[in-house]
BAFI-3210 file (N, C-alpha, C; in Angstrom, 3 decimals, decimal comma, padded with zeros to 6 digits):
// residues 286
n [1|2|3|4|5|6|7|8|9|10|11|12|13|14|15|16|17|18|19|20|21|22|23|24|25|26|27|28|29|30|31|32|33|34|35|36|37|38|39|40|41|42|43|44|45|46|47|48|49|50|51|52|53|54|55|56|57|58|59|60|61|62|63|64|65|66|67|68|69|70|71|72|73|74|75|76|77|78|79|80|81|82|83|84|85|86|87|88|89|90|91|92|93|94|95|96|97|98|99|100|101|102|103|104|105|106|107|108|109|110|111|112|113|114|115|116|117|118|119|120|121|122|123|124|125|126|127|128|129|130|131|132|133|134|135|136|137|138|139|140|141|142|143|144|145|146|147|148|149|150|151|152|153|154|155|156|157|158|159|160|161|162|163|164|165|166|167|168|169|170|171|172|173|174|175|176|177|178|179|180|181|182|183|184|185|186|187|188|189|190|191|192|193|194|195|196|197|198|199|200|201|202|203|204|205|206|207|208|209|210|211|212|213|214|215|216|217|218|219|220|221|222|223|224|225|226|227|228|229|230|231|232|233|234|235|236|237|238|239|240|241|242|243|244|245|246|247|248|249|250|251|252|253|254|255|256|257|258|259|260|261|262|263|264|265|266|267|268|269|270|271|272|273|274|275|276|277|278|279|280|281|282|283|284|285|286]
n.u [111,499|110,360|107,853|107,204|104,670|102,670|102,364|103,720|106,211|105,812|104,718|107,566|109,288|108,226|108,569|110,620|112,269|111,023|112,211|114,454|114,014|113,595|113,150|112,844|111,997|112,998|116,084|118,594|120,632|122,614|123,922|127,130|126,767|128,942|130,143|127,827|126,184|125,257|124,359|121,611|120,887|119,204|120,277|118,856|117,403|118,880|119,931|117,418|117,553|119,906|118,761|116,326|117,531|118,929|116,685|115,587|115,201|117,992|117,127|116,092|115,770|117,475|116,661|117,499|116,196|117,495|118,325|115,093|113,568|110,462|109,328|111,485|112,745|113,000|112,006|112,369|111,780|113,555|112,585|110,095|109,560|108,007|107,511|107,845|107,525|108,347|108,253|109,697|109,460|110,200|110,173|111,539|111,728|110,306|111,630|109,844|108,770|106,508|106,022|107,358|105,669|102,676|099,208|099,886|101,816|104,422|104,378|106,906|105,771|105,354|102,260|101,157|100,218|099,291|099,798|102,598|105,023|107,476|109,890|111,220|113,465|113,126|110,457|107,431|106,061|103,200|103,421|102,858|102,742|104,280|104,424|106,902|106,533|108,550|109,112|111,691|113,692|115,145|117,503|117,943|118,686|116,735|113,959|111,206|108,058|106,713|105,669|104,574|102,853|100,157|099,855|097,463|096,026|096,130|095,911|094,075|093,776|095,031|094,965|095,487|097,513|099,129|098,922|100,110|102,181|103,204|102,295|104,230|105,923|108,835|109,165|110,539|112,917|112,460|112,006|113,550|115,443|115,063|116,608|116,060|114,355|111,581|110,682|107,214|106,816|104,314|103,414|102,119|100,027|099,270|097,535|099,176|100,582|102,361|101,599|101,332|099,057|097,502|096,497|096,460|098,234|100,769|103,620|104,225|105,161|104,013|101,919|100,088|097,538|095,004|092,082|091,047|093,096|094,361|093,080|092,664|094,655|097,102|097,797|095,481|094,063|095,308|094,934|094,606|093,262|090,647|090,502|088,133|088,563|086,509|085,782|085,358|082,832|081,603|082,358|083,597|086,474|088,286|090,916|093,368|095,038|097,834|099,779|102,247|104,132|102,880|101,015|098,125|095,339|093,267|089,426|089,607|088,192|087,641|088,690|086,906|087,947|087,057|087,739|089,979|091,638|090,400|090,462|092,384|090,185|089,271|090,385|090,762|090,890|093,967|094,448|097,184|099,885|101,811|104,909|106,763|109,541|109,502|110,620|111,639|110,243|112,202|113,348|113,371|110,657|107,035]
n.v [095,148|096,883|096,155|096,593|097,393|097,123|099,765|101,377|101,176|102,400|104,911|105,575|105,677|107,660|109,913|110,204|111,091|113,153|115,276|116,098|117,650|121,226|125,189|124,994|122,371|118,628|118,251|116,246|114,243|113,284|110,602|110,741|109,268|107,371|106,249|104,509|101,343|099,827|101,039|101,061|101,095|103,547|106,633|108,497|106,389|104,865|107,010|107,359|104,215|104,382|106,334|104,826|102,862|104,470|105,746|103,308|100,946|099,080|096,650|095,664|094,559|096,126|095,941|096,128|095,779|095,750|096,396|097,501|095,548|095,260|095,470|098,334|098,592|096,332|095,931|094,137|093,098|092,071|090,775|090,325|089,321|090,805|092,229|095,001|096,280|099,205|100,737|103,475|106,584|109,069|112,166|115,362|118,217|120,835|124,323|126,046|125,296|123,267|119,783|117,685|115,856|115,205|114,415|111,393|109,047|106,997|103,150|100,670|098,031|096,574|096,849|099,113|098,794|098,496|095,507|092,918|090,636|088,780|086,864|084,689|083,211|080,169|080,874|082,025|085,155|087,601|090,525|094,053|097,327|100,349|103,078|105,895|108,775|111,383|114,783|116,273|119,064|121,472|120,995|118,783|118,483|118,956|117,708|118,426|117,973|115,314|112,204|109,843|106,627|104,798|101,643|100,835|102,889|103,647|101,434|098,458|095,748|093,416|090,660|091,866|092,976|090,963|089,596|091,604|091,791|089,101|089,137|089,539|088,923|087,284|087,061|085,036|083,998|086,227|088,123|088,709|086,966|085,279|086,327|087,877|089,187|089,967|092,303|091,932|093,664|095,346|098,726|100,699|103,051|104,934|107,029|109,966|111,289|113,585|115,376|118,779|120,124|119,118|120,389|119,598|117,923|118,949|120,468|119,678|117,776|114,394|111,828|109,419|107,008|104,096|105,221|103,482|101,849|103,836|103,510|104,090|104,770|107,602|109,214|109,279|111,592|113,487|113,714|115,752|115,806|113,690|111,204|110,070|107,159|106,281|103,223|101,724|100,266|101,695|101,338|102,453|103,733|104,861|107,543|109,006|111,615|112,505|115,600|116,264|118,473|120,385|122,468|121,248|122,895|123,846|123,353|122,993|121,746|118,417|118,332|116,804|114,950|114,241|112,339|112,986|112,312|112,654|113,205|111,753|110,172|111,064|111,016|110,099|107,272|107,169|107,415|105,374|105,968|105,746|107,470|108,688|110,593|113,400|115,113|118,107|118,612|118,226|121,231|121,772|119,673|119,540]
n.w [138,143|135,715|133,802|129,636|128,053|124,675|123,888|126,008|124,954|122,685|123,229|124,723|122,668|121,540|123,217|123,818|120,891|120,929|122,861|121,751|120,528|119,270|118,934|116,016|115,445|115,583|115,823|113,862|113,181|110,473|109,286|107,081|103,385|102,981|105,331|105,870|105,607|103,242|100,087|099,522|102,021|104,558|105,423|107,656|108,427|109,496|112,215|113,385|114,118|116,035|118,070|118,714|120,346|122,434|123,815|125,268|127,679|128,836|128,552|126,465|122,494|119,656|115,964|113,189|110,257|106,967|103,904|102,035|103,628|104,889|108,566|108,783|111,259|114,092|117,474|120,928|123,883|126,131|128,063|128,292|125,561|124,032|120,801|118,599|115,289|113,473|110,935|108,724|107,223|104,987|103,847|102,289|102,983|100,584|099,272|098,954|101,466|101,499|101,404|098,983|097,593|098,155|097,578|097,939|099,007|097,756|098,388|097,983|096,990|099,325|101,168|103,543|107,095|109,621|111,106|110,923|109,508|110,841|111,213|113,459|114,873|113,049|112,927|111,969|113,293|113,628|114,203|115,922|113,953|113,653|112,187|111,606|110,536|108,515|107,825|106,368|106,649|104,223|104,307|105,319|108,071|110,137|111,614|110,749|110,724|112,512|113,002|114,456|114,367|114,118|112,238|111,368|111,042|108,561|106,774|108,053|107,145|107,792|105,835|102,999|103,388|103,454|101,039|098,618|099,684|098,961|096,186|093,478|090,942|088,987|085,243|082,676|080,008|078,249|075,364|071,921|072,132|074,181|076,203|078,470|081,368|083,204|085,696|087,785|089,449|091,846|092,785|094,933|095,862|098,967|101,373|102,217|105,035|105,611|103,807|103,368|103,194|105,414|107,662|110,485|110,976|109,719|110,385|113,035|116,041|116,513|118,217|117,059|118,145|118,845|120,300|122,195|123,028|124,799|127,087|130,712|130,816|132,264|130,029|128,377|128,521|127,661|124,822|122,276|119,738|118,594|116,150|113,493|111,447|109,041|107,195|104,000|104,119|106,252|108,755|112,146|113,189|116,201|116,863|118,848|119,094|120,331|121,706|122,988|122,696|122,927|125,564|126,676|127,884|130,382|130,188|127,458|124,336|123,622|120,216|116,983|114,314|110,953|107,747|106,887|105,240|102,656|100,057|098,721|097,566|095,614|093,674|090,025|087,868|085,523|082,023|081,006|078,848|076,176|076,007|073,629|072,275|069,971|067,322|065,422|061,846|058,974|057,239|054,821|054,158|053,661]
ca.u [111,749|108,766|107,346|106,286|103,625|103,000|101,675|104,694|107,508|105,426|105,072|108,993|110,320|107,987|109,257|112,672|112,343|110,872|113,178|115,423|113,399|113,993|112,240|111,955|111,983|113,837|117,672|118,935|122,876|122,721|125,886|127,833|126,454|130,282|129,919|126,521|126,549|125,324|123,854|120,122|120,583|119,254|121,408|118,487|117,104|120,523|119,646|116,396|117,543|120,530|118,022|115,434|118,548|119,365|115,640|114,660|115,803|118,986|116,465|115,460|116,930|116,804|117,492|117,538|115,977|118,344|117,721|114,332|112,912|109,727|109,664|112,758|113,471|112,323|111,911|112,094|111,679|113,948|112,074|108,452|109,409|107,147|108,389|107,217|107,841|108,821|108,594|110,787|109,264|110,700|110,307|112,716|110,584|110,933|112,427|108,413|107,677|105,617|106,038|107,137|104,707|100,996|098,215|100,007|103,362|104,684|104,817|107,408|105,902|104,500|101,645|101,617|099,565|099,482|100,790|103,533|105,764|108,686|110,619|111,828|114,239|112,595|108,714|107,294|105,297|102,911|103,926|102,238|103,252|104,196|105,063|107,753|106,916|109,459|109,312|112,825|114,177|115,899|118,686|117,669|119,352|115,608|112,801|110,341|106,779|107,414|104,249|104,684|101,416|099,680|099,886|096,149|095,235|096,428|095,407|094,174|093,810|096,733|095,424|095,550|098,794|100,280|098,731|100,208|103,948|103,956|101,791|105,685|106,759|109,590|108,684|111,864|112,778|111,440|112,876|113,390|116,589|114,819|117,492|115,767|113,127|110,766|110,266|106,470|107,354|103,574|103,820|100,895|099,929|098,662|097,631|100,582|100,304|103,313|101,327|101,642|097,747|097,014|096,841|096,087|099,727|101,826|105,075|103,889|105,334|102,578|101,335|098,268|097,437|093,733|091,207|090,858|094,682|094,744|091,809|093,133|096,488|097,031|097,955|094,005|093,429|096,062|094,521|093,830|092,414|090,520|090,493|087,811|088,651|085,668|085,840|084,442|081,574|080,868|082,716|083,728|087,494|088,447|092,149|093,506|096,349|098,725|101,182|103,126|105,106|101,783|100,244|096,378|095,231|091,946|088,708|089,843|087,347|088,479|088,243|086,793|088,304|086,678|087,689|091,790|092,435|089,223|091,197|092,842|089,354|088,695|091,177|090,087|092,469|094,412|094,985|098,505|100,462|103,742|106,259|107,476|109,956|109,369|111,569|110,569|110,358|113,022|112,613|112,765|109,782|105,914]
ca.v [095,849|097,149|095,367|097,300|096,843|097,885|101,051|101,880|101,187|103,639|106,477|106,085|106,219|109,069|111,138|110,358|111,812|115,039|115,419|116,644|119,181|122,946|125,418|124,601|120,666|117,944|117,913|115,111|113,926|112,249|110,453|110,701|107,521|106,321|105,573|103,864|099,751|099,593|102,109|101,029|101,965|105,508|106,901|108,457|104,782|104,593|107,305|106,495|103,125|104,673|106,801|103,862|102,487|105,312|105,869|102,266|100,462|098,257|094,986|095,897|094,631|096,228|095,467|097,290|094,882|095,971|097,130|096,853|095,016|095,927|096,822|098,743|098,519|095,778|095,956|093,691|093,174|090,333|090,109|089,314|088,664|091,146|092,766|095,700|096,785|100,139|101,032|104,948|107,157|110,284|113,258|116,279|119,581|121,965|125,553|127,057|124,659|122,546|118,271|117,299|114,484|116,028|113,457|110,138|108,670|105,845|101,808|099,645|096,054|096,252|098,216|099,948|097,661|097,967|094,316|092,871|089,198|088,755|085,646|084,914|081,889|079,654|080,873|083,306|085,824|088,733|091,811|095,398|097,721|101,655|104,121|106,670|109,697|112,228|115,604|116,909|120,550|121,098|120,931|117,415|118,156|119,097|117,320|119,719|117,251|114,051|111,667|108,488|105,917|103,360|101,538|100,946|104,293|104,158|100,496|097,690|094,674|092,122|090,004|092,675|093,435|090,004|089,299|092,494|090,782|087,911|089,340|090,024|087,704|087,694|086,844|084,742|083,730|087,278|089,091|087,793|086,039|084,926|086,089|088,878|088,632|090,675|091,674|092,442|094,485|096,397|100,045|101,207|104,591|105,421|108,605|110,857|112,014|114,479|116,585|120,153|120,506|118,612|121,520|118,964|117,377|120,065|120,741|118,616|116,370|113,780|110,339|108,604|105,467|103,664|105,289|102,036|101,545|104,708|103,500|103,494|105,297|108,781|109,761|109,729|113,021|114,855|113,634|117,343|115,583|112,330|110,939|108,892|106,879|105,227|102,616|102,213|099,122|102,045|101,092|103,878|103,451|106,367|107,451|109,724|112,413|113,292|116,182|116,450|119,391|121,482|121,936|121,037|123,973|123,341|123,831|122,641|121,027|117,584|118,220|115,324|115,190|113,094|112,652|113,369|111,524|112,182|113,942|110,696|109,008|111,990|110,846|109,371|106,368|108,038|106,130|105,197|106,489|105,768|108,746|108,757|111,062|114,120|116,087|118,636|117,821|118,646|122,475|121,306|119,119|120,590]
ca.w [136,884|134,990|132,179|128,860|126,649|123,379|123,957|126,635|123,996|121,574|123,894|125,217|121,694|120,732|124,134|123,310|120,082|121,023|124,446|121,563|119,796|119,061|118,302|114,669|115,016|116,283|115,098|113,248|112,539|109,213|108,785|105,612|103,003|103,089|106,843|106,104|105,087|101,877|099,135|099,873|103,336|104,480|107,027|108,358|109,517|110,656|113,001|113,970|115,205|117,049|118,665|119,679|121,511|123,275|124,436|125,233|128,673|128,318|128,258|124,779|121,786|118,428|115,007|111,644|109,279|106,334|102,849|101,148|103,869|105,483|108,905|109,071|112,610|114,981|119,137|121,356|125,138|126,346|129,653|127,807|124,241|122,917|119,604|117,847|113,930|113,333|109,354|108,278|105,916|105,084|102,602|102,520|102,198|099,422|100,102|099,453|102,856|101,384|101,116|098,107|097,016|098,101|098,842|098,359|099,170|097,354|099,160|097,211|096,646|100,625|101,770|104,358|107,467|111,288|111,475|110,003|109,602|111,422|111,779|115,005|114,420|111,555|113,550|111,706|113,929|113,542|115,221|115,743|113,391|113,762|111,193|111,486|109,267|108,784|106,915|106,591|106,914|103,312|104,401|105,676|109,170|111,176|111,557|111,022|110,823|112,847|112,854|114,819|113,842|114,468|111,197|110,878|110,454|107,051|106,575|108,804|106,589|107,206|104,417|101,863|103,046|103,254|099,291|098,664|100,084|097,844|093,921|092,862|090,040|087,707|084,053|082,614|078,826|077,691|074,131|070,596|072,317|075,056|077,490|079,287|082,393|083,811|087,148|088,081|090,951|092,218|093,648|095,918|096,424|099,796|101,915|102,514|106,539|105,420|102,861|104,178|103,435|106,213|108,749|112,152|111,012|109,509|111,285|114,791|116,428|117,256|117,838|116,839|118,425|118,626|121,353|123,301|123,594|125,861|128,285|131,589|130,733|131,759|128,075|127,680|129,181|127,389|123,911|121,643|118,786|117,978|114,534|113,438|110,546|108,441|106,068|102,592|104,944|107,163|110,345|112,271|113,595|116,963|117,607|119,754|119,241|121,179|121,369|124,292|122,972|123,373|126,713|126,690|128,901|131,195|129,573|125,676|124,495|122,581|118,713|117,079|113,074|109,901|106,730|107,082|103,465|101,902|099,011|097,972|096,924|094,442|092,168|089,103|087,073|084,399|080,783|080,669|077,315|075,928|075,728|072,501|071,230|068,984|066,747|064,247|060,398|058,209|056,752|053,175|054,132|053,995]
c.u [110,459|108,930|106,674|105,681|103,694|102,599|103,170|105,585|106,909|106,049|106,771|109,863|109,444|108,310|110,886|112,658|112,001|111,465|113,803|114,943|113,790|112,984|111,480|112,015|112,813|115,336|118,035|120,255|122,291|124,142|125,907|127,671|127,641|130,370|128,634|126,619|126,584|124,085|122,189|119,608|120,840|119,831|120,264|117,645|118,058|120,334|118,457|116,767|118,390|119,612|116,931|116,506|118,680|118,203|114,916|115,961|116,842|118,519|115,723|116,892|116,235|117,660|117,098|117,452|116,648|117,423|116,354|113,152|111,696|109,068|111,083|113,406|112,522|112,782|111,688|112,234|112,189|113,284|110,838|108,643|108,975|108,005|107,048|107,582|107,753|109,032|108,841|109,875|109,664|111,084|111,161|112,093|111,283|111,208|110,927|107,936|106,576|106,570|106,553|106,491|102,889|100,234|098,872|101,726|103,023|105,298|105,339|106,738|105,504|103,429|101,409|099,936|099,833|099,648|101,867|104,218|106,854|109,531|111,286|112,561|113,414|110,537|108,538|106,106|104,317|102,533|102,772|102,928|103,072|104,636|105,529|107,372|107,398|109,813|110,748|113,064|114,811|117,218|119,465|118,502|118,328|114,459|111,535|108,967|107,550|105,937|104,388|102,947|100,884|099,391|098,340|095,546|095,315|095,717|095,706|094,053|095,162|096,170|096,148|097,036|099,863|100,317|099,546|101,495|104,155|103,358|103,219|105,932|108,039|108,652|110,040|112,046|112,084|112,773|112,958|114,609|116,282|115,791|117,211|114,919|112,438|110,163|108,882|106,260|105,565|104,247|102,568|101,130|098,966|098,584|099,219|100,326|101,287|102,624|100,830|100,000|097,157|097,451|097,334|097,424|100,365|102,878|104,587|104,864|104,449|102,590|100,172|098,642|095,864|093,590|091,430|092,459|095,279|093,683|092,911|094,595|096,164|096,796|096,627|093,585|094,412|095,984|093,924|092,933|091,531|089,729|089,257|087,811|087,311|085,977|085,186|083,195|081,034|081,071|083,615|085,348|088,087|090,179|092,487|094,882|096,859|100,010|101,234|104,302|104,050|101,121|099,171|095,825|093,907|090,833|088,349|089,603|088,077|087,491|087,945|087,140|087,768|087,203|089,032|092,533|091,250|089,429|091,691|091,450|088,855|089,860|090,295|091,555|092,554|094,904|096,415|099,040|102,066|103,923|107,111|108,094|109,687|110,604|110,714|111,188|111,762|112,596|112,347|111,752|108,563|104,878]
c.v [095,934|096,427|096,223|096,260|097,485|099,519|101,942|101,912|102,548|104,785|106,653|106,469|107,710|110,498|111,064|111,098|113,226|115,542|116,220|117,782|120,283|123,676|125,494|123,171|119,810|118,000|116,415|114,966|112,846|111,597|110,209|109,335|106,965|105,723|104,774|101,934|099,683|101,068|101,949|101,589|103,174|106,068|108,022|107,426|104,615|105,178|107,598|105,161|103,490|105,537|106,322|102,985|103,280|105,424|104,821|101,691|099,501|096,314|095,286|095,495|095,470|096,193|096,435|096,066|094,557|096,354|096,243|095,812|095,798|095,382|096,982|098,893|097,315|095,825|094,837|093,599|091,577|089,844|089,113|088,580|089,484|092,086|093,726|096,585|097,997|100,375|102,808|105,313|108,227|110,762|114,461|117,600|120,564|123,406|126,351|126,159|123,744|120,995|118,166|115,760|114,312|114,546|111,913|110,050|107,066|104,341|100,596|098,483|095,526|097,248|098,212|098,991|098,367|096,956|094,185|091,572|089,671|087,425|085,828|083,578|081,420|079,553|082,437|083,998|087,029|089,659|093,530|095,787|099,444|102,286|105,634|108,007|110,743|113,294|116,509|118,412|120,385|120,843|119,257|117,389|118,217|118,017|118,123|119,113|115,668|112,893|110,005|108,326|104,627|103,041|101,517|101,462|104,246|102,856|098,937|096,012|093,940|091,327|090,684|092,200|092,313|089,050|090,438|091,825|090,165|087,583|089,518|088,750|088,111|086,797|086,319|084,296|085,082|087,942|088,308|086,666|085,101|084,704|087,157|088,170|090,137|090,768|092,182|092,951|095,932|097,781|100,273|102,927|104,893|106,636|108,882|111,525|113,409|115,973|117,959|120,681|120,266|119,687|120,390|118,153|117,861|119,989|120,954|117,465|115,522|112,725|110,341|107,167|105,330|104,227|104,201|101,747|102,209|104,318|103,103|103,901|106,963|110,118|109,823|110,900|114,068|114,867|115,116|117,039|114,249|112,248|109,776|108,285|105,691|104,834|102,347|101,052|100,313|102,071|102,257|103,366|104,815|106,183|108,565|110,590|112,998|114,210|116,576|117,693|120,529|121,176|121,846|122,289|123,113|124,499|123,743|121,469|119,496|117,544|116,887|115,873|113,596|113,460|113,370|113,241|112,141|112,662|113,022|109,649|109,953|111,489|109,646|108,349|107,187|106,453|106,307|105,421|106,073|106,595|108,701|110,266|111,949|115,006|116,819|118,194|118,706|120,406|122,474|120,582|120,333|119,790]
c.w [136,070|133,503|130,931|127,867|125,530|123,127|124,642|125,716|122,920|122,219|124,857|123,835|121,233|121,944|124,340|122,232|120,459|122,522|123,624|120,718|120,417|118,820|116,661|114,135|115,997|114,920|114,911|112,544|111,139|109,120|107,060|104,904|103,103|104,165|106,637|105,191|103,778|101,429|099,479|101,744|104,059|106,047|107,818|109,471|110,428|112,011|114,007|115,014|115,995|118,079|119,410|120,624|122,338|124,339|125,427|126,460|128,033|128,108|126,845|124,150|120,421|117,012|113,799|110,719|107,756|104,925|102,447|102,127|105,015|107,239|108,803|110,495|113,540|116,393|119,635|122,626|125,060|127,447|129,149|126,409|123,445|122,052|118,998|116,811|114,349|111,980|109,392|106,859|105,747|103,792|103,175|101,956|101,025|099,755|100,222|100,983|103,008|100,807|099,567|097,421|097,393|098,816|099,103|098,266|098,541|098,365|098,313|097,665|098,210|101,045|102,938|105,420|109,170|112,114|110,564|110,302|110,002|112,010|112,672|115,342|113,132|112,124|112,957|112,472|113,640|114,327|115,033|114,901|113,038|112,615|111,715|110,416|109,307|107,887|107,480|106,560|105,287|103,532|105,117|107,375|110,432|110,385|111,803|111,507|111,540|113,535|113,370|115,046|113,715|112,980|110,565|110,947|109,243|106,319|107,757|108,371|106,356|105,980|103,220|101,832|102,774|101,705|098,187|098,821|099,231|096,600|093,850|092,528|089,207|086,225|083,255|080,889|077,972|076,592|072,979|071,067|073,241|076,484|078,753|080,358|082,674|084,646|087,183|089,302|091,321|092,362|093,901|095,893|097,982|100,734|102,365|103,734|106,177|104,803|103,868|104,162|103,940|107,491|110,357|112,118|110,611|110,478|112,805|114,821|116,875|117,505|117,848|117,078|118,930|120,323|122,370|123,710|124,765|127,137|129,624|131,964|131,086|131,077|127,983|127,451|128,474|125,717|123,428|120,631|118,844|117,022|114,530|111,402|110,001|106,962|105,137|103,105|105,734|108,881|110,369|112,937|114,249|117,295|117,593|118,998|119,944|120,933|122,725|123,939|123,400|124,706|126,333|128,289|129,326|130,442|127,638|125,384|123,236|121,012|117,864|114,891|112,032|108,341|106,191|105,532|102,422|100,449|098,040|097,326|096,042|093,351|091,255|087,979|085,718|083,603|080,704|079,409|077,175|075,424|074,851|072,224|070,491|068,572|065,604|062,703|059,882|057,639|055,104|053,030|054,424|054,616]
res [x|x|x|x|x|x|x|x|x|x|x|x|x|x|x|x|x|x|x|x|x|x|x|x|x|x|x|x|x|x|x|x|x|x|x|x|x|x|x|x|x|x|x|x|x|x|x|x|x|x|x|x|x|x|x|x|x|x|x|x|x|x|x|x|x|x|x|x|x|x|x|x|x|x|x|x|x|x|x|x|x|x|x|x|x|x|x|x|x|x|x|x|x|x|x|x|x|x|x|x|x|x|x|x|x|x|x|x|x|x|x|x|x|x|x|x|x|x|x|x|x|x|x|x|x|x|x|x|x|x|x|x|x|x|x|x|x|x|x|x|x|x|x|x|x|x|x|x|x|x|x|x|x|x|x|x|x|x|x|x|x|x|x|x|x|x|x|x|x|x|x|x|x|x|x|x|x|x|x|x|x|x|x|x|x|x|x|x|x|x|x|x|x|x|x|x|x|x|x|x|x|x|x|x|x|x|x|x|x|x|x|x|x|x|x|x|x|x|x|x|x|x|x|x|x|x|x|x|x|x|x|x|x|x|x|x|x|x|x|x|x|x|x|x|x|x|x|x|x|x|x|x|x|x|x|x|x|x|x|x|x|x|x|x|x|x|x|x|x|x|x|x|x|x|x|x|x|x|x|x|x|x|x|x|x|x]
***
């Protein structure tokens, strides 16, 4: 019985997913939130993980981490053990065709990492970690953009991310009564793969996973793009794209792409204001 690695579990859930594509996406059953557990959980995770079951040999297990927690789906191979995160992101396009939320998508209180913690009885482990990103059809029933990712394209620093896990305080005794609290709950902003102004990911199905991961595989040779991501030190970081719904004809030469986000470091910090209120004056007043 064949053994997968982490690379094999990628590329079987990302050719399960597009096995079911159309020509304007992959189709997607949402079930109705009353069929779904609780109110925090998105019944398209729901079908995501029914869909990494379906794809994934019957020696896999997998779990749905439940609301709020980050990853949202974990893998595992009962033969070797090995486990691999799975975090869901998903925007629902607007009727002009474009993303709604442009260069950055919002990361509740975790950011966004290519590892990730995972207790595995009372042993806590750290696991690879993929990202899911999923631009919806409006009608939320296609998957029009579908962006499976190696998490440390977006960011490769586990410390960050695991200081980043546990800044969240409450604040307790707060008000003139001292019966309130206050939670200090972060929010991150990081690149948005979804935004529709990203031509080389627009309405694709794709994966990105690190250069060196493909050495030796096949999948090398049928790479159309490779990404190289550099960091604000200068190190150069190469990964590969693959789309397997497009053929790669003979003779096409491999495009090499820099500078994918470079949109998100033009922003400048805005002064925060409080939103007060206006009405106009009285008319007997001058």
């Amino acid at each position: 019985m064949k053994l997968y690695n982490e690379i094999d579990i990628v590329f079987a859930i990302y050719r399960g997913l597009i096995s079911k594509r159309m020509a304007d996406g992959i189709p997607v059953w949402i079930r109705p939130n009353a069929t779904v557990g609780t109110v925090q959980d998105d019944p398209f995770d729901c079908w995501v993980e029914e869909e990494v079951k379906r794809v994934l040999p019957s020696t896999f297990e997998v779990f749905h981490s439940g609301k709020l927690t980050t990853p949202d789906i974990i893998v595992r191979d009962k033969q070797s053990g090995l486990i691999v995160g799975l975090e869901i992101k998903k925007l629902i396009q607007q009727k002009n065709g474009r993303d709604p939320r442009g260069m950055t998508l919002d990361y509740n209180s975790c950011l966004p990492c290519g590892k990730a913690m995972v207790k595995v009885g009372g042993d806590t482990v750290i696991v690879p970690c993929y990202y899911l990103f999923a631009l919806m059809s409006p009608d939320n029933h296609v998957m029009q953009t579908m962006i499976l990712m190696d998490g440390d394209f977006i960011n490769y620093d586990f410390e960050l991310h695991k200081e980043a896990k546990y800044s969240n305080i409450t604040e307790y005794e707060h008000g003139p009564y001292g019966e309130g609290s206050v939670r200090h709950r972060k929010m991150y902003t990081y690149p948005n793969p979804l935004n529709s102004q990203i031509e080389t990911f627009h309405l694709r199905q794709i994966l990105i996973v690190k250069k060196n991961a493909l050495e030796g595989r096949k999948e090398a040779a049928k790479a159309m793009e490779q990404i190289v991501r550099t960091d604000k030190y200068g190190n150069d970081f190469y990964y590969s794209l693959i789309d397997e719904t497009r053929k790669k004809t003979a003779g096409n030469e491999l495009t090499t792409l820099t500078g994918i986000f470079d949109a998100c470091k033009q922003r400048k910090p805005k002064e925060r204001v409080a939103y007060i209120p206006e009405i106009p004056k009285l008319k007997t007043e001058k």
